[in-house]
C-alpha positions in Angstrom: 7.1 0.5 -15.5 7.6 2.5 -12.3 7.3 0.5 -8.8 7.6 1.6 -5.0 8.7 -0.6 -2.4 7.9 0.5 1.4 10.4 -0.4 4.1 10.4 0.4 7.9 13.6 2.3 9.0 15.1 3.1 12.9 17.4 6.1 11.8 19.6 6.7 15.3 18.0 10.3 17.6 20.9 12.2 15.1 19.5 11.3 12.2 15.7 12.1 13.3 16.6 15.5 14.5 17.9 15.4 11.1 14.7 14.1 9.5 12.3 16.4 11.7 14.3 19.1 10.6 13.9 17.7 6.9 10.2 17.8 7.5 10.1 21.6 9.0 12.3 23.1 6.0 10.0 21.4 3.9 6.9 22.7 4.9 8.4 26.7 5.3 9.7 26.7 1.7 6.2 25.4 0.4 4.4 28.4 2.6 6.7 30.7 2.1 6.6 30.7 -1.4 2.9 30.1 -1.6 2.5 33.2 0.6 5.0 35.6 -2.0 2.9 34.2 -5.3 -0.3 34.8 -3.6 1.0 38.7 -2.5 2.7 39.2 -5.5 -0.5 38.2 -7.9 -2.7 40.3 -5.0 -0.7 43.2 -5.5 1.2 43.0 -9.3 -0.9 40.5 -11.3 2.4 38.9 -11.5 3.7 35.8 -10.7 6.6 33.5 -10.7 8.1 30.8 -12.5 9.5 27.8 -11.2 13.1 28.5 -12.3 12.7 31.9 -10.9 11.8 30.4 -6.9 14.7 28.2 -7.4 17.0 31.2 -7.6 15.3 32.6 -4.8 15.5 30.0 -2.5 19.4 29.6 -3.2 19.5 33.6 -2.5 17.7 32.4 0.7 20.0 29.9 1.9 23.0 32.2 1.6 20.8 35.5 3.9 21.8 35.8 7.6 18.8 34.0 9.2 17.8 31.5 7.2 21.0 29.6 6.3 19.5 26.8 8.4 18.2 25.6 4.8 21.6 24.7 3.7 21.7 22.2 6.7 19.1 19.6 4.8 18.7 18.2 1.7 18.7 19.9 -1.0 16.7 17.8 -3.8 14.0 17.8 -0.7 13.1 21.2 -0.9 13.3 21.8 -4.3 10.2 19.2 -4.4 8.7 20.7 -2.3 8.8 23.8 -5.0 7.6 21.3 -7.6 4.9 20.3 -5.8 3.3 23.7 -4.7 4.2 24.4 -8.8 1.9 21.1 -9.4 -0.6 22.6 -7.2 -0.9 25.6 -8.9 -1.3 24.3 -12.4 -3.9 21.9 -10.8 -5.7 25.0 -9.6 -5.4 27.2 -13.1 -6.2 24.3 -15.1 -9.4 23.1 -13.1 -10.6 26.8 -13.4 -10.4 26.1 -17.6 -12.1 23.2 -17.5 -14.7 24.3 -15.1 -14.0 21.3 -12.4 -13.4 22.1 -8.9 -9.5 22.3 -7.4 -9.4 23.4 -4.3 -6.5 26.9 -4.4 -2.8 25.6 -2.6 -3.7 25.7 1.0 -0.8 26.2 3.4 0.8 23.1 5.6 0.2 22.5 8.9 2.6 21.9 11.8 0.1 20.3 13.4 -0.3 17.9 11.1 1.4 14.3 12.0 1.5 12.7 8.4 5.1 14.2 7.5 7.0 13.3 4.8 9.8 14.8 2.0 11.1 13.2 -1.4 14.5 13.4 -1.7 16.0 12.7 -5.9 18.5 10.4 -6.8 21.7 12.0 -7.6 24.6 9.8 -8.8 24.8 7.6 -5.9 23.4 9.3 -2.7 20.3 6.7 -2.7 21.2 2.9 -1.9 19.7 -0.3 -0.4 21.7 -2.8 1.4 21.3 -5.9 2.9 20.3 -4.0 6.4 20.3 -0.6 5.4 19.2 2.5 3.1 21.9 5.1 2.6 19.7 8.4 2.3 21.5 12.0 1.3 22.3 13.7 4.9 21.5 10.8 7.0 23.8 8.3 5.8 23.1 5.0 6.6 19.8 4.0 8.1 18.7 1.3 9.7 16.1 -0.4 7.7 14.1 -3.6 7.5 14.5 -5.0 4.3 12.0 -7.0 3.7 12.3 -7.9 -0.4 15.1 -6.4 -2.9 14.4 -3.5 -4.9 14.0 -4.0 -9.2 14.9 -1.5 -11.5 16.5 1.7 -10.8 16.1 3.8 -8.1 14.7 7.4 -8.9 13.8 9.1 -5.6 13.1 8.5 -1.9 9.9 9.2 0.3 10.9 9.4 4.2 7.8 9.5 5.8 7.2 9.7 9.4 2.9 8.0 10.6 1.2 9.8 13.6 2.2 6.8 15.7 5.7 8.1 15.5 7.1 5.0 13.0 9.9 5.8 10.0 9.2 4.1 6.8 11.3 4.9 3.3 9.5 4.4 -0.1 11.3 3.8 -3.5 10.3 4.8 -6.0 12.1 2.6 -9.2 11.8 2.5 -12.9 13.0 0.1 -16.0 10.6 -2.6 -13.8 10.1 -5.9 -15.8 6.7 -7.6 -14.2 5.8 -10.8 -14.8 2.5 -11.4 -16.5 -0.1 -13.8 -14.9 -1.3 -16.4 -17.0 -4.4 -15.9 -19.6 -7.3 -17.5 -17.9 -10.1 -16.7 -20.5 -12.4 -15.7 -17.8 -15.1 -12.5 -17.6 -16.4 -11.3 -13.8 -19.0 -9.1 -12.9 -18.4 -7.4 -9.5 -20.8 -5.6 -6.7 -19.5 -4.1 -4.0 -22.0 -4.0 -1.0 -21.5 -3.7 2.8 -23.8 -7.0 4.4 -20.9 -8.9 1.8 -17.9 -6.7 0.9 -18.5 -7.9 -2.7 -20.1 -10.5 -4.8 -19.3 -11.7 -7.9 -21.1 -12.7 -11.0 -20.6 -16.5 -10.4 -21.8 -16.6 -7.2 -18.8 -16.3 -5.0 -19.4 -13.8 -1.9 -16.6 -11.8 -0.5 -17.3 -10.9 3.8 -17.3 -7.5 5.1 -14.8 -7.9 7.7 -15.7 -4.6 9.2 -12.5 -3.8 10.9 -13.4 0.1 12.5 -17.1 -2.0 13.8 -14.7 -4.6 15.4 -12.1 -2.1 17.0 -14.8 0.5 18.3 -14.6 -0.4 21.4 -11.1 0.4 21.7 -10.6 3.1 20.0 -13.9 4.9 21.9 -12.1 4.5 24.9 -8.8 5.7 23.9 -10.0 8.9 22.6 -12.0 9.1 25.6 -9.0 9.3 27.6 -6.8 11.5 25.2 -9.8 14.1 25.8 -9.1 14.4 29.5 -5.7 14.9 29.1 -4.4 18.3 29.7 -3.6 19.8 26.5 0.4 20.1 25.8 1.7 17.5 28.5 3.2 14.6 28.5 0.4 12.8 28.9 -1.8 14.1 26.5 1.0 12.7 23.7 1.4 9.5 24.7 -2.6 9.2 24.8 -2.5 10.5 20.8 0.2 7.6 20.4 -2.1 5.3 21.6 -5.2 6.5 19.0 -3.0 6.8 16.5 -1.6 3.0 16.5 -5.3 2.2 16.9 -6.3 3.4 13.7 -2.8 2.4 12.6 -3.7 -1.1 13.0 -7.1 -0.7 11.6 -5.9 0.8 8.7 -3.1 -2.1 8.3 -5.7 -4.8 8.2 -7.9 -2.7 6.2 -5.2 -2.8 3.3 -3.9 -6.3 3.8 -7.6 -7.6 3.0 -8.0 -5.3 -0.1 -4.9 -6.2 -1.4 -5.4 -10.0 -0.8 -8.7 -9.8 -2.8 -7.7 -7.6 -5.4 -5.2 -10.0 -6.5 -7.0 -12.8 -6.2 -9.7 -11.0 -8.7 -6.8 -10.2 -11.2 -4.8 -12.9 -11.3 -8.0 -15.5 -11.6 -9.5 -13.1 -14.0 -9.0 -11.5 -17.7 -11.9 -8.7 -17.3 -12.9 -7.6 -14.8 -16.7 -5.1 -14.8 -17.3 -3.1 -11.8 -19.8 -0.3 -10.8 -18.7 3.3 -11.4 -19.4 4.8 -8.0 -19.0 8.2 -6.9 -18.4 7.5 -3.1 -18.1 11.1 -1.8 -21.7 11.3 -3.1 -22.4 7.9 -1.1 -20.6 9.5 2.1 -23.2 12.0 2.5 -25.4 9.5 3.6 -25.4 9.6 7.4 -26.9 6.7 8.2 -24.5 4.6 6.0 -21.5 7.2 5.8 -18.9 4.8 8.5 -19.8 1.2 7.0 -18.9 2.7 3.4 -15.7 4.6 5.2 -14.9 1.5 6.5 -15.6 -0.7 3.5 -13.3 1.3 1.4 -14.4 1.3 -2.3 -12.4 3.7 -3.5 -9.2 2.1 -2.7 -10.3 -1.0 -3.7 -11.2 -0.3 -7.1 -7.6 1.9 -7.4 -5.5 -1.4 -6.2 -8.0 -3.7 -9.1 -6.7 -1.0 -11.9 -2.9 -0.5 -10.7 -2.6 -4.3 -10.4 -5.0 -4.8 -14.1 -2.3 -2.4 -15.7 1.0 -4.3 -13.9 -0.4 -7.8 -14.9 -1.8 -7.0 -18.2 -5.5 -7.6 -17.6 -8.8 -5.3 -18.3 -10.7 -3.6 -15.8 -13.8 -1.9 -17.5 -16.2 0.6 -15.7 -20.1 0.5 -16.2 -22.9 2.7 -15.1 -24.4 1.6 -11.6 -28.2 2.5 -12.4 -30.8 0.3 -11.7 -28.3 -2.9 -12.0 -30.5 -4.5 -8.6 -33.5 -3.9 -10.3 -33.3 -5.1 -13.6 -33.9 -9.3 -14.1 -30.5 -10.3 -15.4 -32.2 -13.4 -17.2 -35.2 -11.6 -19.0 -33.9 -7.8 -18.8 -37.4 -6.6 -17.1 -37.0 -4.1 -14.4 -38.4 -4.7 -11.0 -40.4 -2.1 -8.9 -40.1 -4.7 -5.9 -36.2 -3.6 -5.4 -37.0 0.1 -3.9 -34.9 -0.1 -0.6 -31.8 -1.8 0.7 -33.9 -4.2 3.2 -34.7 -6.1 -0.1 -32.6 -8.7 -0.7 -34.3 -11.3 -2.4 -36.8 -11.1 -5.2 -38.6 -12.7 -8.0 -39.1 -11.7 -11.6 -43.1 -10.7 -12.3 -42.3 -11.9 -15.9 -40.1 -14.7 -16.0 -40.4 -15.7 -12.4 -36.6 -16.0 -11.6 -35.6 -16.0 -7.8 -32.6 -13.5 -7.3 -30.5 -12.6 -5.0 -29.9 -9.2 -4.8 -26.1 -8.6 -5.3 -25.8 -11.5 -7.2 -28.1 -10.2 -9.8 -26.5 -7.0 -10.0 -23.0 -8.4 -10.4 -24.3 -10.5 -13.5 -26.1 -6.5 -15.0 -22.4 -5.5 -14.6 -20.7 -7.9 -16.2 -23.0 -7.9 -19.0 -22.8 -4.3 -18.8 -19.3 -4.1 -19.1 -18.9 -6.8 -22.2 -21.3 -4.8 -24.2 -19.6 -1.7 -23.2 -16.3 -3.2 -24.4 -17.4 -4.8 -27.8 
């Protein structure tokens, strides 16, 4: 089992010259090369192997001009080969299959989510007490907040738009603990009045974080707008949006993450709705309360944690599971909009609550699907 632990580090202004550096070096390579594969197939029908940008690049760090890639780490930009390689085979392989993959696009400078992987190589990656020893940098400053298990394989140095450090570890040979057999089967509905509602009854709030910070964050971009692009000024105005949505996002994840484990360690199965989102998005009307809600993420954290802990999460089709009487199994011409939310059975004259009854379709959904 593989497992990454996040920690905040405070490398001295050395080492983030070093790191910024890191991060520029980074994203060349991966144009660079992405430019001479796309000329090369535009021009030859040929185009490279991964092995043969490797040489390349070490022909590259040698030149007059660009030996300023020697100055960095090494195992960093030789991900950075790997990943426009991954990109590539994403690309070729979704043109087989007939599913959309967008073609390698190039990286932005402008872009303030910045980060490079560096490998683990005998002994250059460490975690002490108060500090990560990263290849270049040396010793960091870090904020270790739990130890690490396992072995260490690589090292994510990332940088957030608000201008923070953080290091991720990525470890194998993990040994997790298993959570206790509980016997128990839920049904779940995700909705945005309740952020979900289960099929024993329980309801989960919305707690609506981006509705609750608008304020804020309105007039913060309202006054990086009237900043004079470049200055001074401007930047410390994009500091101040970017730790507002820095926050939001913080207690955005902290609530998913409480739930979701909640829901797996209290639960064996788990049945929840397959929902394609980026369909839902398109909705204008409802497009920022289902942003906001986060679905998506929430249904990634319930199968990363059901596969750590050893439970079952099982995915059922979403159609008509408001409409359909979960005692008698007769469908309901009542439920035709959202505003409905309560509503009685024609045939066996059962109240129900709207979510409710479609979190008990799920889970009935989702036992059949699985016997």
């Amino acid at each position: 089992m593989e497992r990454g632990c996040k920690y905040r580090i405070y490398p001295t202004p050395e080492q983030e010259v070093l790191i910024q550096k890191t991060f520029g070096c980074v994203r060349f390579v991966f144009n660079h090369f992405l430019s001479l594969r796309k000329e090369l197939y535009e021009t030859e029908k040929k185009s490279l192997s991964l092995n043969e940008i490797k040489a390349i690049m070490t022909q590259m760090k040698r030149k007059q001009g660009s030996e300023w890639l020697a100055d960095v780490d090494s195992t960093a930009l030789q991900n950075s080969l790997r990943c426009l390689e991954v990109a590539f085979q994403n690309f070729f392989r979704g043109l087989k299959q007939g599913a959309f993959v967008g073609f390698p696009r190039f990286k932005s400078k402008k872009n303030q989510h910045r980060s490079y992987v560096s490998q683990k190589v005998g002994g250059n990656i460490k975690l002490l007490s108060d500090a990560v020893q990263l290849p270049k940098l040396g010793l960091v400053k870090c904020a270790v907040s739990r130890p690490i298990e396992g072995r260490i394989l690589s090292a994510t140095v990332s940088q957030t738009p608000s201008g923070k450090y953080f290091v991720s570890l990525c470890c194998t040979d993990v040994e997790i603990e298993q959570f206790e057999t509980t016997g128990k089967s839920l049904g779940l509905d995700v909705g945005i009045a309740s952020f979900a509602v289960d099929s024993d009854g329980n309801s989960y709030a919305n707690p609506k974080y981006l509705r609750r910070s608008e304020r804020k964050l309105v007039r913060a971009q309202r006054s990086l707008s009237r900043k004079t692009k470049g200055s001074k000024n401007r930047e410390k105005a994009r500091i101040k949006v970017a730790r507002a949505h820095e926050r939001i996002g913080n207690q955005r994840k902290d609530a998913l993450h409480k739930l979701s484990t909640l829901l797996v360690r209290e639960n064996d199965v788990i049945c929840i709705e397959d929902l394609t989102v980026s369909n839902m998005l398109k909705n204008h009307r409802l497009a920022r309360s289902i942003a906001d809600a986060s679905w998506y993420e929430f249904r990634r954290l319930l199968e990363y944690k059901a596969d750590w802990y050893g439970r079952k999460i099982i995915v059922v089709d979403p159609k008509n599971t408001s409409r359909i009487c979960s005692v008698c199994g007769q469908k309901s011409d009542v439920v035709n909009s959202l505003s409905v939310r309560r509503w009685t059975c024609p045939v066996c004259g059962t109240e129900h609550e709207r979510d409710g009854n479609a979190a008990k379709n799920i889970l009935a959904r989702g036992l059949t699907k699985a016997s």
